[in-house]
OpenMM code with the backbone's topology and positions (N, CA, C; nanometers):
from openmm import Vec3, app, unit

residues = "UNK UNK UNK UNK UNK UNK UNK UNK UNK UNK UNK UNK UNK UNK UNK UNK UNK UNK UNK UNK UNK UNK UNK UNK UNK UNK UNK UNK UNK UNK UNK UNK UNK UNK UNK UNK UNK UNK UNK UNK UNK UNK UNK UNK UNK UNK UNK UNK UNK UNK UNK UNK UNK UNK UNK UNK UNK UNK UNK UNK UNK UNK UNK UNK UNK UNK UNK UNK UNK UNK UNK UNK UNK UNK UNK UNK UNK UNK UNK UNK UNK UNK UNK UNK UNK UNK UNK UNK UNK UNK".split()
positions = [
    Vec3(-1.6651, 0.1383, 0.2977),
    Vec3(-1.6122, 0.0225, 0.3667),
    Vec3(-1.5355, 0.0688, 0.4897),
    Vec3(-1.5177, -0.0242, 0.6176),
    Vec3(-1.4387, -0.0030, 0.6669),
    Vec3(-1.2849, -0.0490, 0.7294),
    Vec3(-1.1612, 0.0053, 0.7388),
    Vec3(-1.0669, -0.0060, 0.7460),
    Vec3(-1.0767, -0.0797, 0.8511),
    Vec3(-1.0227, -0.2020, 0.8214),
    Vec3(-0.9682, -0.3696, 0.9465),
    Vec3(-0.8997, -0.2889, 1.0486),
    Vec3(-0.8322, -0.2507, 0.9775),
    Vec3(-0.6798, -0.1746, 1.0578),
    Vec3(-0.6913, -0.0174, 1.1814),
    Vec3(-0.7851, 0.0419, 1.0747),
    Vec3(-0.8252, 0.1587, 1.1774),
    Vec3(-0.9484, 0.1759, 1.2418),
    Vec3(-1.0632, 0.1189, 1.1699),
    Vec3(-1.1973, 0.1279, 1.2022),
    Vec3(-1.2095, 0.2472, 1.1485),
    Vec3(-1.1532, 0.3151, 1.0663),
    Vec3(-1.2590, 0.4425, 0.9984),
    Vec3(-1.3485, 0.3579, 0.8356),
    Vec3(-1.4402, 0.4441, 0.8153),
    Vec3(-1.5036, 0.4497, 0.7069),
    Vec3(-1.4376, 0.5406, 0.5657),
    Vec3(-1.3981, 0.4580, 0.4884),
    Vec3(-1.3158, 0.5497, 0.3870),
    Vec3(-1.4215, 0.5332, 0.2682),
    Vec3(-1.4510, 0.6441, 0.1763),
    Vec3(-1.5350, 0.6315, 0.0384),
    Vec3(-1.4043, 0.5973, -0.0481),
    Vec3(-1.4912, 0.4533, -0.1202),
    Vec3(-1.4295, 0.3835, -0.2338),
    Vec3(-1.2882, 0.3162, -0.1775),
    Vec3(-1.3154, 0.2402, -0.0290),
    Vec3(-1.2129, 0.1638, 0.0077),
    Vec3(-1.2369, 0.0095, -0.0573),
    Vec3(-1.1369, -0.0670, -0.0575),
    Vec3(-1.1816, -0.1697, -0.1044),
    Vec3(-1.1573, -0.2693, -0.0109),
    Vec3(-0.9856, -0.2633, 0.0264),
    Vec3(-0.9557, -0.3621, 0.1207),
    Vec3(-0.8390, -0.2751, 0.2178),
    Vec3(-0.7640, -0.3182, 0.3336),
    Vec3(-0.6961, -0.2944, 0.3641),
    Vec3(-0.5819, -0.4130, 0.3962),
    Vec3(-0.4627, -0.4064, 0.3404),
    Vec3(-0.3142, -0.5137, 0.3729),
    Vec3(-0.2446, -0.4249, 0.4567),
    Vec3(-0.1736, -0.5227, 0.5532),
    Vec3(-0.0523, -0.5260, 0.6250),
    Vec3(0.0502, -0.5801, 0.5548),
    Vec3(0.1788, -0.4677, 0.5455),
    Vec3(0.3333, -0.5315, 0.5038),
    Vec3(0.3640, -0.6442, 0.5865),
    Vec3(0.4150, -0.7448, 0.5970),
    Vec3(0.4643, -0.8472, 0.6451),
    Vec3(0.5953, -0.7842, 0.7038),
    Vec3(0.6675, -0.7376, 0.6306),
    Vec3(0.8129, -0.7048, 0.6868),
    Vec3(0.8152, -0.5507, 0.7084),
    Vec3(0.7443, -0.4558, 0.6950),
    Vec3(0.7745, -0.3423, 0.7867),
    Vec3(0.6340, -0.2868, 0.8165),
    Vec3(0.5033, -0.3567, 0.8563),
    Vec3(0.4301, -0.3448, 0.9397),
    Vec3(0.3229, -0.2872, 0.9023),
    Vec3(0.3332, -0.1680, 0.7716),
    Vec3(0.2232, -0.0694, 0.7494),
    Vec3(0.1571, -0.1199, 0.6911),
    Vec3(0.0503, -0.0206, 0.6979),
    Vec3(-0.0653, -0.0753, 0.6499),
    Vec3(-0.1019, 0.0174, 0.4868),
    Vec3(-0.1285, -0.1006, 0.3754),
    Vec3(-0.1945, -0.0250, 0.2714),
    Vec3(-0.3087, -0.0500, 0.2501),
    Vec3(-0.3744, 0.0547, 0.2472),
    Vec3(-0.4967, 0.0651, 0.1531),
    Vec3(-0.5510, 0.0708, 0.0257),
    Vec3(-0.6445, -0.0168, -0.0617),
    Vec3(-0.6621, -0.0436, -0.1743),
    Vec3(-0.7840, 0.0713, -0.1956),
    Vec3(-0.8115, 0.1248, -0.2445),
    Vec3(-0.9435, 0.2576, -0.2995),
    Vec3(-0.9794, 0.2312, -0.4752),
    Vec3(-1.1034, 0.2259, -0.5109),
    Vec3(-1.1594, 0.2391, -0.6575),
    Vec3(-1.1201, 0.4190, -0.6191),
    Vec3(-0.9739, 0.4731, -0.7281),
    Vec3(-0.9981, 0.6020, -0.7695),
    Vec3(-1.0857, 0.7034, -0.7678),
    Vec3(-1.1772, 0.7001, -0.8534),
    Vec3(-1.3118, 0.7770, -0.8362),
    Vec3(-1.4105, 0.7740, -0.7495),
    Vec3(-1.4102, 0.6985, -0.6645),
    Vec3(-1.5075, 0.6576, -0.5818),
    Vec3(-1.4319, 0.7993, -0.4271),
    Vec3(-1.3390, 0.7250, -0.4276),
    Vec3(-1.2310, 0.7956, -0.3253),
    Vec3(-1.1652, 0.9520, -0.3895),
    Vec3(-1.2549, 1.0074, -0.4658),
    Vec3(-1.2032, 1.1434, -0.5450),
    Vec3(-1.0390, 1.1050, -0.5714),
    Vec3(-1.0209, 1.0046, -0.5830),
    Vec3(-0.8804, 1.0749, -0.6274),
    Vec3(-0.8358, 1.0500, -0.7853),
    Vec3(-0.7567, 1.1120, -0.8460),
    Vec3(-0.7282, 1.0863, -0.9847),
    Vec3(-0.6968, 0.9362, -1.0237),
    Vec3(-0.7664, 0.9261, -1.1541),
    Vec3(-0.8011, 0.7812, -1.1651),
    Vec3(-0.6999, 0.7488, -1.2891),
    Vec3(-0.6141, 0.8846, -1.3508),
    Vec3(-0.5183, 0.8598, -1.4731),
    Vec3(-0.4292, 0.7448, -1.4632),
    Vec3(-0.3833, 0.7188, -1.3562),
    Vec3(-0.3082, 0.5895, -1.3495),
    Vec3(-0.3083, 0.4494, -1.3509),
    Vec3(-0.4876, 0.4529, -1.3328),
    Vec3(-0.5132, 0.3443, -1.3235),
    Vec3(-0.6442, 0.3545, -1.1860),
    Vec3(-0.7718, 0.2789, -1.2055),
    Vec3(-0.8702, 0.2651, -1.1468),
    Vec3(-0.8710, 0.2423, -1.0199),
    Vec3(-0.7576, 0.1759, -0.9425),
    Vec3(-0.7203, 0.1294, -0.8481),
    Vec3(-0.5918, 0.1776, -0.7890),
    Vec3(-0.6164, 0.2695, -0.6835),
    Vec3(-0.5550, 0.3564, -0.5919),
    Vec3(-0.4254, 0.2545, -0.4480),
    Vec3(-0.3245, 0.2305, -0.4375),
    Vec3(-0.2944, 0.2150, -0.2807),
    Vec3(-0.2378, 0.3437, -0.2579),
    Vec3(-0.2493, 0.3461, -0.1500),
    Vec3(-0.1760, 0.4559, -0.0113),
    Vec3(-0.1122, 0.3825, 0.0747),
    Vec3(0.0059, 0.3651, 0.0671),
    Vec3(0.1100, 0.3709, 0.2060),
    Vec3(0.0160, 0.4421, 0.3216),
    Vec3(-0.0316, 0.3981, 0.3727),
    Vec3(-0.0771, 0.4772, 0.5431),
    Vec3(0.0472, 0.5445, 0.6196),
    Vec3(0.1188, 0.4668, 0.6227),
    Vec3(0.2603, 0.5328, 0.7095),
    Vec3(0.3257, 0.6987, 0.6600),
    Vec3(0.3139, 0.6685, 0.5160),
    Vec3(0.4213, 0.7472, 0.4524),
    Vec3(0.3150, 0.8452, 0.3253),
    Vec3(0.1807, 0.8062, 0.3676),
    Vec3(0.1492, 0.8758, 0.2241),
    Vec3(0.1812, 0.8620, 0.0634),
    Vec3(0.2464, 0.7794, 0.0237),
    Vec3(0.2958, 0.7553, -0.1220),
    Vec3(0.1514, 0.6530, -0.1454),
    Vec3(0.1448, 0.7563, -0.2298),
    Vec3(0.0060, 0.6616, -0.3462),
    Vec3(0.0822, 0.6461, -0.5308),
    Vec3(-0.0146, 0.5219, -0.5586),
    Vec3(0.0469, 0.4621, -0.6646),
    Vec3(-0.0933, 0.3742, -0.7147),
    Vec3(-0.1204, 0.4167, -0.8511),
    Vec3(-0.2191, 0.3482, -0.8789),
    Vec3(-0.1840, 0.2467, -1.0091),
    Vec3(-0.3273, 0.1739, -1.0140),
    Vec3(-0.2756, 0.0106, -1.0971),
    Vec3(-0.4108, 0.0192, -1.1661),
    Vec3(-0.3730, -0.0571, -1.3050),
    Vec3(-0.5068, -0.0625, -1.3845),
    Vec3(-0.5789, -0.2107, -1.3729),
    Vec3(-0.5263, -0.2885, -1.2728),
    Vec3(-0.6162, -0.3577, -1.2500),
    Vec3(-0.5895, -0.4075, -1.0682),
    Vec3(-0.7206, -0.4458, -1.0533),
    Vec3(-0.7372, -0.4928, -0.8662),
    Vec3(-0.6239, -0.5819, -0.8730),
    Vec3(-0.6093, -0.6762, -0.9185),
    Vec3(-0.5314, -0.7787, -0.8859),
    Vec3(-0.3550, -0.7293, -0.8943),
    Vec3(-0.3649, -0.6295, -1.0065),
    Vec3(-0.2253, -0.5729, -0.9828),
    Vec3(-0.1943, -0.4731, -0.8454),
    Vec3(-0.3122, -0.4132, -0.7944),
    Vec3(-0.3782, -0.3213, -0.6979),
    Vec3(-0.3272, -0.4377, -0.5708),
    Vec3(-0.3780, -0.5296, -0.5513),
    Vec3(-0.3561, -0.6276, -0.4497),
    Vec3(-0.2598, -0.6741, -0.4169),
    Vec3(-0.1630, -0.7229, -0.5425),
    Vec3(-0.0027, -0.7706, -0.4938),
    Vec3(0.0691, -0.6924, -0.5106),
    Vec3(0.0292, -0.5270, -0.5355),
    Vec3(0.1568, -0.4850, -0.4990),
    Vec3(0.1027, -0.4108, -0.3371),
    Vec3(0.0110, -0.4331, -0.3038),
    Vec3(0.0115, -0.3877, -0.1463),
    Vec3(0.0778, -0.4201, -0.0531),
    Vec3(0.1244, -0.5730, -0.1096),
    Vec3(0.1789, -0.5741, -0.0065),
    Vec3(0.3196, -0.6376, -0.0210),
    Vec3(0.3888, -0.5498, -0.1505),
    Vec3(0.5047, -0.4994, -0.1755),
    Vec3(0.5815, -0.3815, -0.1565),
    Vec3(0.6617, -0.3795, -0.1220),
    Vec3(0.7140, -0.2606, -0.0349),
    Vec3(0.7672, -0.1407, -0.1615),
    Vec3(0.7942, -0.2082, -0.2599),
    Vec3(0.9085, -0.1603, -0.3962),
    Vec3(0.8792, -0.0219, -0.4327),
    Vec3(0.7116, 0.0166, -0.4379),
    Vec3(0.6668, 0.1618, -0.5105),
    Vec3(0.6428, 0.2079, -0.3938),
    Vec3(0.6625, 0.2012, -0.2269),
    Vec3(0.6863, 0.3138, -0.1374),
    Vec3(0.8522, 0.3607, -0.0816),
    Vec3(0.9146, 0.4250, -0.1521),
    Vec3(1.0414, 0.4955, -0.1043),
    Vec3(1.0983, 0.4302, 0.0783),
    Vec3(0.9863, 0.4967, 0.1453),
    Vec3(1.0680, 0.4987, 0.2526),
    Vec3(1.0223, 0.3055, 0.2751),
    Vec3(0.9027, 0.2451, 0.2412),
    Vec3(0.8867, 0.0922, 0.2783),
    Vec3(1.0490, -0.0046, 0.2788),
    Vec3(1.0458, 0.0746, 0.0964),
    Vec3(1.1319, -0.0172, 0.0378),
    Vec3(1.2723, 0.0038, 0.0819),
    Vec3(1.3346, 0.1429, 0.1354),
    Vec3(1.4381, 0.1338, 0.2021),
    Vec3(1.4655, 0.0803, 0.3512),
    Vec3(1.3557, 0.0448, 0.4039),
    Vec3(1.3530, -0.0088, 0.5274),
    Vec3(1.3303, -0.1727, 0.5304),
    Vec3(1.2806, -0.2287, 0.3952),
    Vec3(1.3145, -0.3211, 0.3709),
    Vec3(1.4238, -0.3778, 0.2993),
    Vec3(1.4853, -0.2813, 0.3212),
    Vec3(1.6503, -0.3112, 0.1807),
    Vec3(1.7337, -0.2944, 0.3289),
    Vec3(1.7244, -0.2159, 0.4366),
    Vec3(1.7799, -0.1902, 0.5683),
    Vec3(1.8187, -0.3315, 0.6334),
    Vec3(1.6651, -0.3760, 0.6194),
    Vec3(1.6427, -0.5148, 0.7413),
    Vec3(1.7072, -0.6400, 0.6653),
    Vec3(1.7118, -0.6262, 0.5465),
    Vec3(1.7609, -0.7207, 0.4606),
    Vec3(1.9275, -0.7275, 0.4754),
    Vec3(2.0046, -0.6037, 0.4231),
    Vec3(2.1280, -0.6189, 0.4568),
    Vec3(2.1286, -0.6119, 0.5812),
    Vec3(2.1013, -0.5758, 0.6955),
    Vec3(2.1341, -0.6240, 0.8380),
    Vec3(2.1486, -0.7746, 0.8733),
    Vec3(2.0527, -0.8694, 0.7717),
    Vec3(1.9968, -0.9570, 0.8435),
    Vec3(2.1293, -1.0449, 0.7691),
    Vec3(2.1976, -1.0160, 0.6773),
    Vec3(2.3200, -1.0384, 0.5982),
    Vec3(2.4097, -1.0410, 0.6649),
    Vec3(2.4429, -0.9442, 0.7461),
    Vec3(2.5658, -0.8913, 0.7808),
    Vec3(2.5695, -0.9573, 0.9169),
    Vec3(2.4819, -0.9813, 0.9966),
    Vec3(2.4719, -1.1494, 1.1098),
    Vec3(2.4468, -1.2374, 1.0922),
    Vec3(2.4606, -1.3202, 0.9501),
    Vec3(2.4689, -1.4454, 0.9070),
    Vec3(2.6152, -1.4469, 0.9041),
] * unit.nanometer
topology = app.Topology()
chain = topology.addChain("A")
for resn in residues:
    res = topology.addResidue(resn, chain)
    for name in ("N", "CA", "C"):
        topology.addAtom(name, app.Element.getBySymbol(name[0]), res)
């Protein structure tokens, strides 16, 4: 398939999401398809930005958390950033 976001061709892509609130882009991959270890679950994302992969045993769990920031470190502190900022000028 190919990536909306980059125009490359990735083996065993499925879809690609945009974060809403800090911009990156994740990618959804069938595990095995995309060589990568499938112990976690069949369904692969990658943070594009940051590299943190995290897999899910099902697509649909695969899908909403793409485009949750919570299981990428640096997403989720940059959305915990923009959040208390956006606090602290109310």
């Amino acid at each position: 398939m190919i990536d909306k976001h980059s125009g490359e061709s990735h083996a065993g892509l499925i879809e690609s999401k945009r974060r809403r609130y800090t911009g990156t882009v994740v990618n959804i991959y069938r595990a095995e398809e995309a060589l990568m270890d499938p112990a976690g679950g069949p369904y692969t994302c990658i943070c594009q930005e940051h590299g943190t992969i995290c897999n899910f045993q099902t697509l649909w769990m695969a899908r909403h958390h793409a485009v949750v920031a919570s299981w990428c470190e640096p997403c989720s502190l940059e959305v915990w950033c923009q959040t208390d900022e956006e606090e602290r000028n109310d």
